[in-house]
Phi, psi and omega in degrees: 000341196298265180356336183246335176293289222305333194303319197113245182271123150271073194293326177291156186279154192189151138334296179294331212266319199282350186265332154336302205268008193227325187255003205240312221240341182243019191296318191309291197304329194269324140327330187307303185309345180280333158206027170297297185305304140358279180320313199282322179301318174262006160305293193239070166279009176271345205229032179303099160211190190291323192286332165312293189271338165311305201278322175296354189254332164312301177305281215293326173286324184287356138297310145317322169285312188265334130272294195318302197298283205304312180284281171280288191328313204273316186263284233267331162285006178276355169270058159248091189291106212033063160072030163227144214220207177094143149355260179314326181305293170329323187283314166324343215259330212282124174311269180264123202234103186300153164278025162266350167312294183299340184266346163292302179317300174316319188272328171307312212279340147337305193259026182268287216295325174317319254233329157301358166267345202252344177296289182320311167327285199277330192313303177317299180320304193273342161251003185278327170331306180325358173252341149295007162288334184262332169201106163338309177279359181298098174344101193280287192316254186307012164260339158330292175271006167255322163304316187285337190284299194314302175322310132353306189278330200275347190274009175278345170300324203063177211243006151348320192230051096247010154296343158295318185271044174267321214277331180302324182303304186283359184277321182299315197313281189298341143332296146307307173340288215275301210309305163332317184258004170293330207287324190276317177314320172321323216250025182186083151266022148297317169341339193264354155294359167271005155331296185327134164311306213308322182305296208294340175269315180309306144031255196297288205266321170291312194305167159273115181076350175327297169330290144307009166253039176275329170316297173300337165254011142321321223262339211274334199224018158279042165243353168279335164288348139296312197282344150289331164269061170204001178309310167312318172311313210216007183086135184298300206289302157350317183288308202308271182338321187281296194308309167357285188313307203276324170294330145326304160318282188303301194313305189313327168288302201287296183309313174264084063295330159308289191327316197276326163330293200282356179236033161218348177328295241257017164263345138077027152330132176229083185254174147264112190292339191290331163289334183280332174276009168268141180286152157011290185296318181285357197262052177223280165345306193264356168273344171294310181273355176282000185265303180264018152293333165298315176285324150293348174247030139303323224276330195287317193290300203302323188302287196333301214264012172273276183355281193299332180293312174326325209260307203280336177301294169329313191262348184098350189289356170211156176291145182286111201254176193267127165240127169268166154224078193329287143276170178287001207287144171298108151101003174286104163221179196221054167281137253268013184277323202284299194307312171299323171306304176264033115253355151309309188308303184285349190277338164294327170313284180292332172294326192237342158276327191057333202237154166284336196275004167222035175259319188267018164285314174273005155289166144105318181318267220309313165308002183273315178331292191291347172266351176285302192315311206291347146333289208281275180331336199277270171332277154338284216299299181300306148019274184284344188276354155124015178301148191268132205265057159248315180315294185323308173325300208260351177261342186280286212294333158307314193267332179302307218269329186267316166272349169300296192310315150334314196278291182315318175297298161325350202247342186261002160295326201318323234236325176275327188182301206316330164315299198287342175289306159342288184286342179279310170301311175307338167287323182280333185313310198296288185321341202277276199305317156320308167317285217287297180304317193276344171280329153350265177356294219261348167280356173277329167309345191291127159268167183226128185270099186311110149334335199264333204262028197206358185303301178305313157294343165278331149318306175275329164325265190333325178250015145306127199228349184293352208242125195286140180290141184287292180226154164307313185220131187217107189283115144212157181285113204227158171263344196314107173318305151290138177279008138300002183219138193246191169254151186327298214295354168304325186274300196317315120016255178288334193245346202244289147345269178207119169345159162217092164312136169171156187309313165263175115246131156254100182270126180234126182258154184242118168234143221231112172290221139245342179288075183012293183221054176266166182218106194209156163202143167258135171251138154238144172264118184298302179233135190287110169086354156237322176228130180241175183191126180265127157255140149230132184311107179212131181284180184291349172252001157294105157338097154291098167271069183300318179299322194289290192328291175326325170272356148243033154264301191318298170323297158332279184342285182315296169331315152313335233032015187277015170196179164206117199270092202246190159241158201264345164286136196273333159276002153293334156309316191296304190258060157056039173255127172312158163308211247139106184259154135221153182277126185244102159279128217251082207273109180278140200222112179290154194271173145249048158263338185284132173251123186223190184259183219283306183322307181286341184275349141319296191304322176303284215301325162315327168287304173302020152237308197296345186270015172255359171252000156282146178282183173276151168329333203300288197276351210276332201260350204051043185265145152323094182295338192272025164225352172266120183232143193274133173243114177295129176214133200259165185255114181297087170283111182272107177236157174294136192265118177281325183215136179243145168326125178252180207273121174281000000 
């Protein structure tokens, strides 16, 4: 099983792959049963009768079946790219892309990472509670915040050498789940009439507050749109497959919590029904494994949520932050801003809800958002793929209406807790919206310069000896797409700014793909031996290792015989000594001579603060610093002079 994780992606069905796949992709959702019911209990606690726990139990199946099942497992892994999934991929998928397009993607994927503060909070929380059954008084809040700071702490480490025992862990999990919740159905299967849709609308229109508490059976599916990002780890057919297993498990729990319920209403207890159907003997065992079924589905939202920044860095949608890689595992990284930041977050989380039964009043929004966007996208995408848009019409209004509904419920949370998720997606949304639009701006300004009318000076440049050598190889980083073409401030640069002589010119492009994970490069020689220029191909979940790739191009070359890396100096030549590179990074400096409008100089000043949680080009690229130099150039804007100084 090490061997099929170590792999990466599983796409074939396999044993290892389904177990795999239980500990990777359902740890949020499988959790759920520890306080949805809970949730639903202190909704109508004025009002404890059979319609409570019936119609809630109705709601819950029919959400599960109708979003989890239907909507992702069945319509939405079919939207992957090349087998990676998620919010941001969808948008990769996407050809042509309107901007409002970016502005959805940004608010899902905004409020998916909030959701990542708040899953570790209640999951740990609501099972270490389970020891106040044995004593009322136990300090929760500080065993709380030292599991999750070990969790934390531990992820720089990577998390490979216990990331074997999640998927065996959830099997015993989800195992306990259905058995458990068989033992209460037996002794009450009517319970299982709540199948009927007819509960779930009695629900809706007889309970008191029935509506609202949809917030609260809401809490049953806020893992599925994790388990779409996570479609890369383990494969469509693997969810598919597994999800059978884990839905049967979970109904089967919720139902025998139903159960024990309708044969204790009148006691009228405002208990967690999920520790009272475990026997006596077994309730130390199981608060032991809901604990570390909790600690495996934090570890998925933290991993989930490296992924998505990692994704979102990648497409422009966030500033380049230090990523690391702790193991040799494909696709494991680890960073270390995103990671403290959610744990200040979630350990303020536990510190100031304290209780799981007022982590879920702040559950539930911010993931109705992110499953509204992934709607609306979800929609375009079939579409632009040629589905007959009547079909489309009716799976958007269908789902709009069903999660709309959700929102509006969820919203009655706001006050309660529903804010602080709120306010954490608006901060990454800012960080996003900033990023993304201001570098817009300021890529409308790039001019671009023809290479053929420059052939020559570069020809004579190199062999000017009247001009002192800068470098043996003189590296730079261009954005131009054609390969006629460079960006002006690169000619400005080399010939205007301060000559720069050398043997080579290198032009190297990084075009960053929507193909998750190719890795490909072409050279062409512009001029055979002085100026050349590299594309390298690389998707969005590849590191751009530039100084390495470049070093093994080189390599290449050389093998070939199509270069020599010599030095332009002759007694260094003499013993065979390399050429000498150096990198020239080229930082565009908006004038404040420039008039721009109020919406865009905003949208700047937002970038030029959200460009302080960026790392330098330096590091973003892996370039050599002791050989790289930054050069400032400001963007030359032409606007008309209403009045020019005149000559006394």
């Amino acid at each position: 099983m090490k061997e099929a994780e170590q792999n990466g992606i599983i796409q074939k069905i396999s044993l290892a792959g389904l177990i795999i796949t239980l500990g990777v992709v359902f740890g949020d959702l499988g959790t759920s049963p520890l306080y949805t019911i809970q949730a639903i209990l202190d909704g109508g606690r004025d009002n404890l009768n059979e319609l409570l726990v019936y119609g809630g139990l109705s709601c819950i199946f029919w959400t599960l079946t109708l979003s989890t099942t239907t909507k992702y497992i069945f319509i939405t892994l079919r939207a992957d790219n090349n087998g990676e999934g998620g919010i941001f991929s969808l948008y990769a998928l996407i050809k042509e892309k309107p901007y409002w397009f970016a502005i959805l993607t940004m608010i899902g994927g905004s409020a998916l990472l909030a959701d990542g503060v708040i899953t570790p909070s209640i999951t740990v929380t609501s099972a270490v509670e389970g020891l106040k059954l044995f004593n009322p008084s136990i300090p929760v809040v500080p065993i709380v915040l030292v599991i999750l700071g070990v969790l934390f702490f531990i992820q720089q480490f990577g998390t490979n050498f216990i990331g074997s025992y999640f998927g065996p862990v959830m099997v015993i999990w989800f195992s306990m789940l259905g058995i458990v919740g068989f033992s209460q159905v037996v002794h009450h299967p009517g319970i299982l009439q709540a199948i009927s849709p007819v509960y779930a609308y009695r629900f809706l229109a007889e309970y008191p507050g029935g509506f609202v508490l949809l917030g609260a059976v809401f809490l049953c599916t806020t893992g599925a749109e994790a388990l779409y990002a996570a479609l890369g780890h383990c494969g469509k057919k693997n969810i598919r497959v597994s999800w059978s297993f884990v839905k049967i498990a979970l109904l089967l729990n919720y139902f025998g919590q139903g159960a024990w319920l309708i044969r204790n209403i009148e006691s009228g207890a405002l208990v967690n029904p999920f520790f009272e159907i475990m026997p006596r003997w077994f309730l130390m065992p199981g608060i032991i494994l809901a604990t570390a079924a909790a600690i495996i589905a934090s570890q998925a939202i933290i991993s989930g949520s490296f992924t998505l920044v990692s994704e979102a860095v990648s497409l422009n949608f966030w500033p380049r932050i230090r990523v690391l890689h702790p193991t040799y595992i494909r696709g494991q990284v680890y960073m270390p801003f995103v990671n403290w930041f959610l744990w200040a977050a979630c350990s303020l989380v536990v510190f100031f809800f304290k209780e799981s039964s007022n982590m879920t009043a702040a559950y539930g929004l911010a993931i109705t958002i992110t499953e509204i966007m992934t709607t609306l996208l979800m929609s375009y995408y079939l579409y632009t793929r040629g589905l007959n848009h009547r079909i489309v019409l009716v799976f958007l209004m269908a789902y709009l209406t069903i999660e709309g509904s959700f929102l509006i419920a969820n919203l009655h949370k706001f006050m309660n807790g529903g804010w602080f998720t709120l306010f954490i997606a608006s901060l990454y949304f800012l960080v996003m919206f900033g990023w993304y639009f201001g570098r817009k701006i300021k890529n409308r300004y790039i001019t671009f310069a023809d290479l053929d009318k420059y052939l020559d000076l570069f020809r004579d440049l190199s062999r000017d000896e009247s001009v002192p050598m800068f470098a043996t190889n003189l590296v730079y980083i261009i954005r131009a797409n054609r390969y006629d073409q460079v960006e002006s401030k690169v000619i400005y640069s080399i010939f205007q700014k301060q000559p720069k002589r050398a043997k080579t010119y290198w032009l190297l492009h990084v075009d960053r793909v929507n193909e998750p994970n190719r890795f490909e490069y072409q050279i062409r020689q512009i001029i055979p031996g002085i100026l050349i220029r590299i594309d390298f191909h690389i998707g969005f979940k590849v590191e751009p290792r530039i100084n390495l790739y470049f070093r093994e191009v080189l390599e290449d070359l050389v093998k070939s015989g199509e270069l020599k890396l010599e030095s332009s100096f002759d007694s260094l030549r003499k013993y065979e000594i390399p050429g000498d590179f150096k990198f020239i990074l080229i930082d565009r400096i908006m004038s404040r001579d420039v008039n721009l409008p109020n919406r865009e100089n905003l949208i700047l000043a937002l970038n030029s603060v959200v460009r302080k949680l960026s790392i330098s080009d330096i590091r973003t690229l892996n370039l050599d610093s002791t050989n790289t130099i930054i050069e400032q150039v400001p963007i030359i804007i032409d606007q008309p002079v209403k009045q020019r100084i005149k000559r006394l």
